[in-house]
C-alpha positions as CSV (number, residue, x, y, z in Angstrom):
1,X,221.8,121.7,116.1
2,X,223.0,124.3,114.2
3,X,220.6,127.6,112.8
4,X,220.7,126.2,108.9
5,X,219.4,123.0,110.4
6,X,216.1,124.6,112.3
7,X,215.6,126.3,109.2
8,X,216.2,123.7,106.5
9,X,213.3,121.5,109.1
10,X,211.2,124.4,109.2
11,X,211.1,125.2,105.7
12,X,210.5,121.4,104.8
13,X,207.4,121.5,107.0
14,X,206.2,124.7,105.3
15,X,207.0,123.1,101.9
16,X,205.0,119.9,103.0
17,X,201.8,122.0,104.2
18,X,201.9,123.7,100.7
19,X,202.4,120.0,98.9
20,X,199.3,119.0,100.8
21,X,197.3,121.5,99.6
22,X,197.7,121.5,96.1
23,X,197.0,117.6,96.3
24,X,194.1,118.7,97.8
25,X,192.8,121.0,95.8
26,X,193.3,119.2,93.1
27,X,190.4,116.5,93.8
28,X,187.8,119.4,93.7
29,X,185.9,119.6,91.2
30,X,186.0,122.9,89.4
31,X,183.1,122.0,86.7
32,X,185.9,120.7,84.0
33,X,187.2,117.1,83.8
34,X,190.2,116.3,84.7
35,X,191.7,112.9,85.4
36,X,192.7,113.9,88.8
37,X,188.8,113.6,90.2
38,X,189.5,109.7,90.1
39,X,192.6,109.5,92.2
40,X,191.0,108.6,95.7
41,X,188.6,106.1,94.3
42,X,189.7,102.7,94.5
43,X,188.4,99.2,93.1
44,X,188.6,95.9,94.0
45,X,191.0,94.5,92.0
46,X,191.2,90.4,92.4
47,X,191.3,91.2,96.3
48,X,193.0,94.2,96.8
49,X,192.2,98.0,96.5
50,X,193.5,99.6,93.4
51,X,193.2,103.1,92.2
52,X,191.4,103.1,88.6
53,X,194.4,104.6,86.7
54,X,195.9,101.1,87.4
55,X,193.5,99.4,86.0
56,X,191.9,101.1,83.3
57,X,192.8,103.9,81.1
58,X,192.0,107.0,82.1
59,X,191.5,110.1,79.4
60,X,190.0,113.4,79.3
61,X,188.8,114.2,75.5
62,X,187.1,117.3,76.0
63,X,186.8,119.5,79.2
64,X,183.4,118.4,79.8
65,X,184.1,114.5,80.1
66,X,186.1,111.5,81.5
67,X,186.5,108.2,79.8
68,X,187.3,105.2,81.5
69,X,188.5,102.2,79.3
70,X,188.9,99.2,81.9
71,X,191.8,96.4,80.8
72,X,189.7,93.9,81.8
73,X,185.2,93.3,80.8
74,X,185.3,92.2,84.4
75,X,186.5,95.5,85.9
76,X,183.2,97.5,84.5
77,X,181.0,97.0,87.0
78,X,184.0,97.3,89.8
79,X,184.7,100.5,88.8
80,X,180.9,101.7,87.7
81,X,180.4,100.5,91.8
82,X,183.4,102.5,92.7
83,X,181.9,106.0,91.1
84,X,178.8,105.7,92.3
85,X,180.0,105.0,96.3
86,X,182.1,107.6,96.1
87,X,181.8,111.4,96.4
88,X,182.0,112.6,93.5
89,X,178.4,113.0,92.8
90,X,178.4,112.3,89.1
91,X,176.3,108.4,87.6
92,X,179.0,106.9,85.0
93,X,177.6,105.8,81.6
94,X,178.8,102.5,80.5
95,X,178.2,101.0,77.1
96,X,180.1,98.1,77.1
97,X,183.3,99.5,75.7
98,X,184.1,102.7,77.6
99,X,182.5,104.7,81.1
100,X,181.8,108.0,80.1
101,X,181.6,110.7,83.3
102,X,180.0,113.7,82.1
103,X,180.8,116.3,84.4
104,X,178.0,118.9,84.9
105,X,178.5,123.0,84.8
106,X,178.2,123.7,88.7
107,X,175.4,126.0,89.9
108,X,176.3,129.3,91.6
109,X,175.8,128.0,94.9
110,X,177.7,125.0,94.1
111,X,180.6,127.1,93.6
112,X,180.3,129.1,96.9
113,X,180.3,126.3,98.2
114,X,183.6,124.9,96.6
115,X,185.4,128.0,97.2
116,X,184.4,127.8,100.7
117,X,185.8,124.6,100.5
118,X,189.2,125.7,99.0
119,X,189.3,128.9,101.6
120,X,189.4,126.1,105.0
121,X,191.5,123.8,102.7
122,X,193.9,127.1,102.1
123,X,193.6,128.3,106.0
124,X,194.4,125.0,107.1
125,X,197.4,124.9,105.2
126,X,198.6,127.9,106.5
127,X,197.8,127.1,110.4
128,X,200.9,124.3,109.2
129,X,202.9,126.3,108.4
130,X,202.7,129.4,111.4
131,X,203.2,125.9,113.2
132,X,206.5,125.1,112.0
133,X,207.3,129.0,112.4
134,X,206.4,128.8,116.3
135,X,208.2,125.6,116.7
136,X,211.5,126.7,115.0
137,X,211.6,129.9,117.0
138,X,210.7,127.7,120.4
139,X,214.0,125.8,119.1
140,X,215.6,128.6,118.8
141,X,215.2,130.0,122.4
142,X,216.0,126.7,123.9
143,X,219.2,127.1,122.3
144,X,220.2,129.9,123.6
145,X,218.9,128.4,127.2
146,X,220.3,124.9,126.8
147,X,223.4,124.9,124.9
148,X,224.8,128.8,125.0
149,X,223.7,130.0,121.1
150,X,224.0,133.4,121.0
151,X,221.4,136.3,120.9
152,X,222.2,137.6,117.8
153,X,221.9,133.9,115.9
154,X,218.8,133.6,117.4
155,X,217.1,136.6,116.1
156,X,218.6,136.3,112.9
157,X,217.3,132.7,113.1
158,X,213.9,134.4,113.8
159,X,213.8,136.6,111.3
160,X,215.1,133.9,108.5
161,X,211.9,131.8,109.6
162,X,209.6,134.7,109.2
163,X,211.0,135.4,105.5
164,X,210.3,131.8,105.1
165,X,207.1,131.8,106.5
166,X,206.1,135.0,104.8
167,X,207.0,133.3,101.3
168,X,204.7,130.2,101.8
169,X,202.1,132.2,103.0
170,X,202.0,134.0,99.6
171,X,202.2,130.7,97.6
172,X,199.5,129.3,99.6
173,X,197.4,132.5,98.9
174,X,198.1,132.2,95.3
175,X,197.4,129.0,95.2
176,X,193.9,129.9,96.7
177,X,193.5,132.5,94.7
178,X,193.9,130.2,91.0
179,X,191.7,127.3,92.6
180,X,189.2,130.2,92.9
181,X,189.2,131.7,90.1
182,X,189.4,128.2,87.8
183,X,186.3,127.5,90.0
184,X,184.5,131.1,89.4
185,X,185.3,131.1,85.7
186,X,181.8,129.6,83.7
């Protein structure tokens, strides 16, 4: 294989760990609504597992609340059933026509708690990619064992992964460091 090649893998992996994490992120709560809190909850829908989005219409009208207008009368209770089992830790109101989630202002220690959860979330993300860093330089010096790559390409090698993995270190930390501060901010 040739250097760009090490790279363009490593950097995919590095681009992947940093994907991850602002999926995850996303799903916690940061005491506004957002539609994204529903993603991993699915619902039975006539025998297989749906998200809700797919069957019912999700909308945020203020930054305190989440309605839920189900296609279908029969999907209430399926999705009511849904909320409550999951993790979210908020009771849905239903009155017939629309679920209303009311999301509640988060205590002070609900937040440390949340940022905490953000922090292993962001260190976890960054173990991935000073992974794909190790890796790609282990390539690297194989290469110059195995099949005769020079010296000089393979530091240069090194030090093009190290930029790269210096860069998504610093998004990753950024994107820490927004998650914590929409979470901080009352």
């Amino acid at each position: 294989m040739e250097l760009n090649e090490y790279l363009q893998n490593a950097e995919e992996s590095m681009q992947l760990a940093v994907e991850y994490l602002d999926e995850t992120l996303s799903h916690i709560r940061a005491g506004k609504a957002s539609a994204k809190l529903l993603d991993g909850i699915r619902v039975d829908y006539y025998g297989s597992q749906a998200p809700i989005s797919n069957v019912a219409n999700v909308s945020v009208p203020d930054a305190r609340t989440i309605m839920i207008t189900p296609w279908e009368k029969s999907m209430f209770k399926e999705i009511e059933k849904a909320i409550i089992n999951s993790d979210l830790g908020i009771m849905p109101e239903n009155n017939g026509e629309v679920i209303r989630l009311g999301i509640p202002p988060l205590t002070e220690d609900r937040r440390k708690a949340l940022v905490k959860q953000c922090k292993a979330e962001a260190e976890t993300a960054k173990v991935s990619v000073r992974n794909a860093r190790r890796d790609t330089i282990d390539s690297l010096k194989k290469e110059v064992k195995s099949n005769g790559m020079s010296e000089d390409v393979q530091k240069d090698g090194e030090a093009s992964v190290q930029k790269l993995h210096d860069r998504y270190i610093k998004k990753i930390d950024e994107t820490f460091a927004e998650k914590e501060k929409e979470i901080l901010t009352v």
